[in-house]
C-alpha positions in Angstrom: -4.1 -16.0 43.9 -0.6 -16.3 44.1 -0.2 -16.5 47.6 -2.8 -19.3 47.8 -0.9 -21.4 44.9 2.5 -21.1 47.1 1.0 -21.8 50.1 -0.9 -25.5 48.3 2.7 -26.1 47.1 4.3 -25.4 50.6 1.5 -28.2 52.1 2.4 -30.7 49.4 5.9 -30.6 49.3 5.3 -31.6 53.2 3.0 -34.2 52.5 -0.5 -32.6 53.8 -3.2 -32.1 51.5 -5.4 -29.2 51.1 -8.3 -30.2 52.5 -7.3 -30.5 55.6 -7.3 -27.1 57.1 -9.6 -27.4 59.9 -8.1 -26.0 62.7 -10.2 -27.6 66.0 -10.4 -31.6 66.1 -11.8 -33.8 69.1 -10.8 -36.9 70.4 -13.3 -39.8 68.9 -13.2 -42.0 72.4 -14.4 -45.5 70.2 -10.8 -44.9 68.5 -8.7 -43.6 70.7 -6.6 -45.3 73.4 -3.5 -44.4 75.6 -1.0 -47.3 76.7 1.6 -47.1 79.3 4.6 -49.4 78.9 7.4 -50.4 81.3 10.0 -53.0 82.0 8.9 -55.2 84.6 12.8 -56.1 86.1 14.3 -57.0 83.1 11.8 -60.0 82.6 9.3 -58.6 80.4 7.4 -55.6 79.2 4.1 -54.7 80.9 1.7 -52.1 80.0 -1.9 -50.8 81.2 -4.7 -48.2 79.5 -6.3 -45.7 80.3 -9.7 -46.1 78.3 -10.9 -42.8 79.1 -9.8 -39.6 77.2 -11.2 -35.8 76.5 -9.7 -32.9 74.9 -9.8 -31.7 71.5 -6.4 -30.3 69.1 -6.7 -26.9 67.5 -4.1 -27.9 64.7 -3.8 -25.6 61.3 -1.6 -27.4 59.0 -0.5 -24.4 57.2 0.5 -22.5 61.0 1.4 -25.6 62.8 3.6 -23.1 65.9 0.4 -21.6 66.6 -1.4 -24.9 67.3 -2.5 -26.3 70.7 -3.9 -29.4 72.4 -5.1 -29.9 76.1 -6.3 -33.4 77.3 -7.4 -34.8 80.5 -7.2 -38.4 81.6 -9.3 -40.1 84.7 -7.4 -41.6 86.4 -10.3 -44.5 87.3 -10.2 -45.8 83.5 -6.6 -47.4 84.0 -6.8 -50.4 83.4 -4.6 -52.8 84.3 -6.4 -56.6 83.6 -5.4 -57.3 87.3 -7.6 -56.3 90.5 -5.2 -56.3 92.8 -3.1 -54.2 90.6 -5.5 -51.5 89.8 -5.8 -51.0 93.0 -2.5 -50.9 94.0 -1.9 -48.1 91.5 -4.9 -46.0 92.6 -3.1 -45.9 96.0 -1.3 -42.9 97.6 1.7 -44.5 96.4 1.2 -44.1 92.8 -1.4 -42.2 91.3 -3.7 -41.4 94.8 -6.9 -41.3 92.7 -8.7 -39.7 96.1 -6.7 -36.4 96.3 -6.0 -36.5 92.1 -8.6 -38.2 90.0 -6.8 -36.3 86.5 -4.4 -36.4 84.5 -3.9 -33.4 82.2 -1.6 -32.6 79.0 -1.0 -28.8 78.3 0.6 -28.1 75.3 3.6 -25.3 74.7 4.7 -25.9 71.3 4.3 -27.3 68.4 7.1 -28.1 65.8 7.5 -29.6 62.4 9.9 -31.9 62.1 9.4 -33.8 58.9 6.9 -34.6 56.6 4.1 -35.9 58.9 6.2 -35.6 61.8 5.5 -33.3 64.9 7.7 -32.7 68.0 4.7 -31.3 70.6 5.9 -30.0 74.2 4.0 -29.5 77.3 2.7 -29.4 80.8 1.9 -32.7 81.8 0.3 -33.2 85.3 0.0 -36.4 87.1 -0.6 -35.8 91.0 0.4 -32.8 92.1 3.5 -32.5 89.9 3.5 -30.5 86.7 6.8 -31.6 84.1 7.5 -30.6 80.8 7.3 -33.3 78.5 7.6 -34.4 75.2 5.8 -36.1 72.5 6.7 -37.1 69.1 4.1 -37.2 66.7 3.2 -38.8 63.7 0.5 -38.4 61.7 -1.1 -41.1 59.6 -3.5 -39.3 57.9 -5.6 -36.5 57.4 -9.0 -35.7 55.6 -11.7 -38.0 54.3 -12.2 -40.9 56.2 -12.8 -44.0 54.1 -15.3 -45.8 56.7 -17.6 -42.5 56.1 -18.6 -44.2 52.3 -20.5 -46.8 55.2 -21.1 -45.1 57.9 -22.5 -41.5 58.7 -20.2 -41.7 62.1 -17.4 -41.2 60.0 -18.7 -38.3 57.7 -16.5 -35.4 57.4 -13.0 -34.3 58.2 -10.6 -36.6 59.8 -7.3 -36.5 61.8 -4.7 -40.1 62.7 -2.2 -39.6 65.1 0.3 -41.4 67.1 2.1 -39.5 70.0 4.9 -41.1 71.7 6.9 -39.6 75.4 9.4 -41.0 77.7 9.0 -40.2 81.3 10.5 -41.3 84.7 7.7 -41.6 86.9 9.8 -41.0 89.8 10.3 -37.4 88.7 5.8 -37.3 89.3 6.2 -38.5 92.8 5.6 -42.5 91.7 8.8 -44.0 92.9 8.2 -46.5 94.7 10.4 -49.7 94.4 12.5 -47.8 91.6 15.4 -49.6 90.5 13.9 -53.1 91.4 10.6 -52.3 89.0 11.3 -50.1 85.8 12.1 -45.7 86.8 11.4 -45.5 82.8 7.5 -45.5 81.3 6.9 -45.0 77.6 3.5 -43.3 76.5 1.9 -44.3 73.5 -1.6 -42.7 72.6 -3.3 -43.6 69.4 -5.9 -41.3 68.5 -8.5 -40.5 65.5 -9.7 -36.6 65.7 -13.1 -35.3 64.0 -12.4 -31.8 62.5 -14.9 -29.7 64.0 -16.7 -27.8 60.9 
C-alpha cells in the first residue's frame, strides 16, 4: 500500500496521471502525420508529408528507461503537393524508392527530461544508412480522450505526442545540391496513440 501511494505521488509530482499506465500504444493513422521542413536557399521554408505511418510505443509512465518505439515510413506516401517534385525525390538521388521503399525509427533510449518532456534516441534508417538520432518529445496528453463521450472510435486510453529531430540529410546519402538547397531538415511528427488494453 505504501509503495503504491509513493509511486501515485512520484507520477503527479511529474505531471502524469494514474490512469495512464498502459504500456503498448499504436499509431491512430486518421491523427497522425509526419512533416519534413527545410530552408529552400534562404527564401522560404518548405516542407512535405509523409501520410503513411505504422508502429506502435510500448511506453510505461512509471518505467519510462525501459520503454521503446519502432515505426516504419513508405516512402511512396511523401507527399510533396508538386509532381515533378515527388518524383524527383523518389529518385536514386534522394530517397531511391526502387532499392528502399522504408523508412524505419528504432528506439535506444528513453529519458525524462521534464514534466511531459521526453528526450528518445535511436536508429533511424533512410536508404541504406542507419544514424543515431534524436527526438524531443512532448506529450500533450494522456488518458481519456474527450471525443470518446461522441464517438466509440475514441473509447478508451489515449496517448498525444509531438516528437521533434534535426538531421543533415547529407549524412543519409541525400546530398545532392547541398549548400545551394538546405543540408539541415527538421522532423516534426504529430501523433495520437490508442493504449492497447
Amino acid at each position: 500500500m505504501i509503495r503504491k501511494t509513493i509511486a501515485a505521488c512520484v507520477l503527479a509530482a511529474f505531471g502524469w496521471t494514474t490512469m495512464a499506465l498502459a504500456e503498448t500504444w499504436i499509431v491512430d493513422p486518421e491523427h497522425t502525420e509526419v512533416r519534413v521542413y527545410w530552408d529552400h536557399s534562404g527564401f522560404s521554408e518548405q516542407s512535405l508529408e509523409f501520410t503513411k505511418v505504422d508502429g506502435s510505443l510500448n511506453f510505461s509512465l512509471n518505467s519510462v528507461p525501459e520503454s521503446s518505439a519502432f515505426f516504419t515510413i513508405p516512402v511512396d506516401s511523401m507527399e510533396t503537393g508538386v509532381e515533378r517534385f515527388n518524383n524527383d525525390l523518389w529518385s536514386d538521388t534522394f530517397f531511391d524508392l526502387e532499392k528502399y521503399p522504408l523508412i524505419s525509427f528504432n528506439s535506444t533510449s528513453f529519458q525524462q527530461v521534464a514534466p511531459m518532456k521526453l528526450r528518445v534516441r535511436g536508429d533511424l534508417t533512410i536508404k541504406d544508412v542507419t544514424k543515431e538520432t534524436e527526438f524531443d518529445v512532448t506529450v500533450h496528453a494522456v488518458g481519456e480522450h474527450p471525443v470518446g463521450r461522441y464517438f466509440n472510435y475514441f473509447s478508451g486510453t489515449w496517448l498525444g505526442v509531438t516528437a521533434v529531430a534535426n538531421i543533415k540529410r547529407s549524412e543519409w546519402n541525400m546530398g545532392a545540391f547541398v549548400p545551394m538547397g538546405s543540408d539541415d531538415i527538421r522532423i516534426v511528427i504529430n501523433s495520437e496513440l490508442r493504449a492497447v488494453e
